[in-house]
N, C-alpha and C positions, 0 to 999 in steps of 0.2 A: 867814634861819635862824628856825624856830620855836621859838624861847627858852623859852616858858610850855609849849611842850607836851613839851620835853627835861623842864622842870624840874616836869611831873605826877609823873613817872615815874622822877624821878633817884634816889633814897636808895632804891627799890623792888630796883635794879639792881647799884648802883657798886660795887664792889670784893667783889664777896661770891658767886662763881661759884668750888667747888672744881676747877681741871682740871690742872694739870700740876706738875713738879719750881718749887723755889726755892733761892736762895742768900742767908743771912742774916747781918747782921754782927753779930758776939756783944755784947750789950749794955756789955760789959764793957772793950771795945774802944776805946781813943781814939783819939779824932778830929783831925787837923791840916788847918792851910791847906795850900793845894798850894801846891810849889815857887815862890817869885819870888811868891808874894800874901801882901799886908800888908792887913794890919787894919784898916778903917775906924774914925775916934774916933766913936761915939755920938754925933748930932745934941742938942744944948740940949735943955728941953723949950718946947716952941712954935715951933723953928726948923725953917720947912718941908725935908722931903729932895728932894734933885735928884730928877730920874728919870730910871732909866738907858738908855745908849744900847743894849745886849745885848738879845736874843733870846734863848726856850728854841729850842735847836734839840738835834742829835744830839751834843754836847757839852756840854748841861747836865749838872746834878746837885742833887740837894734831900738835903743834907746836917742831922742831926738828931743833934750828939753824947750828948746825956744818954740817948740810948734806940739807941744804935750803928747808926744806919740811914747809909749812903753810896751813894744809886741814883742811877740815872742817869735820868734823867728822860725821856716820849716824850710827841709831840703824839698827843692824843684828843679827839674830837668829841661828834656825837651818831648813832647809828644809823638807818637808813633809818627805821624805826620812830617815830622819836623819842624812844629809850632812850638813854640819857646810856652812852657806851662806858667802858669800862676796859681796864686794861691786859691784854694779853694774858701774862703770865707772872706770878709770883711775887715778883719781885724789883726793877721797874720801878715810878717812880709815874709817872702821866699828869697832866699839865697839860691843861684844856680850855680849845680854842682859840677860844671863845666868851665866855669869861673876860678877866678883865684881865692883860695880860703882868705879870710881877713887877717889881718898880720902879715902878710906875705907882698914879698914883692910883687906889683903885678894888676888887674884891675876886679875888684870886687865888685860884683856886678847885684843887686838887690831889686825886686818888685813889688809893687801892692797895689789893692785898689783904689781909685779916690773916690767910687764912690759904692755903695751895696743895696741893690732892691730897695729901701726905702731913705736914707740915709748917709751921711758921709761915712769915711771908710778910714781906713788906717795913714794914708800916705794925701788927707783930702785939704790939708794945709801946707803941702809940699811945697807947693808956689811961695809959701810966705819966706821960705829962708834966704838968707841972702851971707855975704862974706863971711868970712870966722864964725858962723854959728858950725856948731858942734854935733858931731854924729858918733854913736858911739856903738860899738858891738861888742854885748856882755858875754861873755864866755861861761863856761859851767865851770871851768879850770881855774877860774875867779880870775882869769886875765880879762881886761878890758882894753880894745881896739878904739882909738879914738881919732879922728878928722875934722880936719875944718872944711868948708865949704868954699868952696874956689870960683867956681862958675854954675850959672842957674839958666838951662835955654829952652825955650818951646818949639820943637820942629813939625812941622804939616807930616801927618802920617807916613804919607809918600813918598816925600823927599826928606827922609832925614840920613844923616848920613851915618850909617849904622858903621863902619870902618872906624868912625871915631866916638864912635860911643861904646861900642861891645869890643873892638879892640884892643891887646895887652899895652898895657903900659910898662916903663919902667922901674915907674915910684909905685911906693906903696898906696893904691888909691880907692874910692870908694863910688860907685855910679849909682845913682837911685832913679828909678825909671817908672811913673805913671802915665794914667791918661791927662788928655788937657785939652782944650776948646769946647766946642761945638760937638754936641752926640747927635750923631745921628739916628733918627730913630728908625728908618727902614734896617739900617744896617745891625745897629746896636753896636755901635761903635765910636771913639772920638776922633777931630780930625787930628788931633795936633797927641806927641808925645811929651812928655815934661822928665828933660834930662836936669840930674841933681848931680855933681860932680863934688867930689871931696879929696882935700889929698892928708893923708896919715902924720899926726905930731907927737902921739907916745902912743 
């Protein structure tokens, strides 16, 4: 895989293509575990976390109660091109499978749109999170992956610095990537990317 040339081109692309219908959960909306899942305690601080046995597959879910999002989550790559893909609907986020799986040490990297042909989108309250709120990724394994929210930044398309967005980290961590600003309408595109950064607590 040509990793450095997905990631010329990634924030030029990811999540920021007007085409089809969406379904949104009203922000106002709360959130519960599913049936028969219990809550993991919060690791110490400096007590490394397991890593888990689960996979995203067609039974995930990247769960985000403070901002009412509950999607289901779909495996995405990068395009013959070497354009970083996105979801193909409204309402989906994409994990990329080039990425570190969630549980795992390393950086999980997630997309969606914020907004679809007529309406907001799945990731179109992203801006509103801010410290400790919570991001969670449901497993089919009934593991649940959970983070807090660390840092919130909007970079201009152009100059964002993708070495430190798409780049490995060490800790187990969580990056969530939309569009943001100003669309342009010749182009069909936003100026600005909206990096969500999370780092993992059970």
């Amino acid at each position: 895989m040509n990793f450095w040339k997905a990631a010329t081109l990634a924030l030029a692309l990811a999540a920021c293509v007007i085409l089809g219908a969406i379904v949104f959960v009203g922000a106002n909306e709360a959130l519960s575990p599913r049936a028969g899942e219990s809550a993991a305690a919060p690791a110490a601080r400096g007590e490394p976390l397991a890593p888990v046995s689960g996979r995203i597959d067609s039974g995930s879910r990247l769960v985000i109660p403070s901002i009412g999002v509950d999607a289901a989550v779909v495996v995405i790559g990068t395009l013959p091109g070497g354009e970083m893909a996105t979801p193909s609907n409204g309402y989906d986020a994409g994990w990329y499978d080039f990425s570190t799986p969630p549980g795992q040490p390393g950086n999980t990297m997630m997309t969606g749109h914020v907004d679809y042909d007529v309406g907001p989108a799945v990731f179109y309250r992203l801006r509103d999170l801010g410290p400790d709120d919570e991001v969670q990724v449901r497993l089919s394994s009934g593991e649940t992956v959970v983070y807090r929210v660390t840092q919130t930044e909007s970079y201009p398309r152009s100059s964002a610095p993708l070495d430190e967005i798409i780049g490995d980290t060490e800790e187990d961590t969580i990056t969530l990537i939309t569009c943001d600003g100003a669309f342009d309408t010749s182009l069909r595109l936003y100026d600005h990317r909206l990096v969500v950064r999370g780092e993992r607590v059970r």
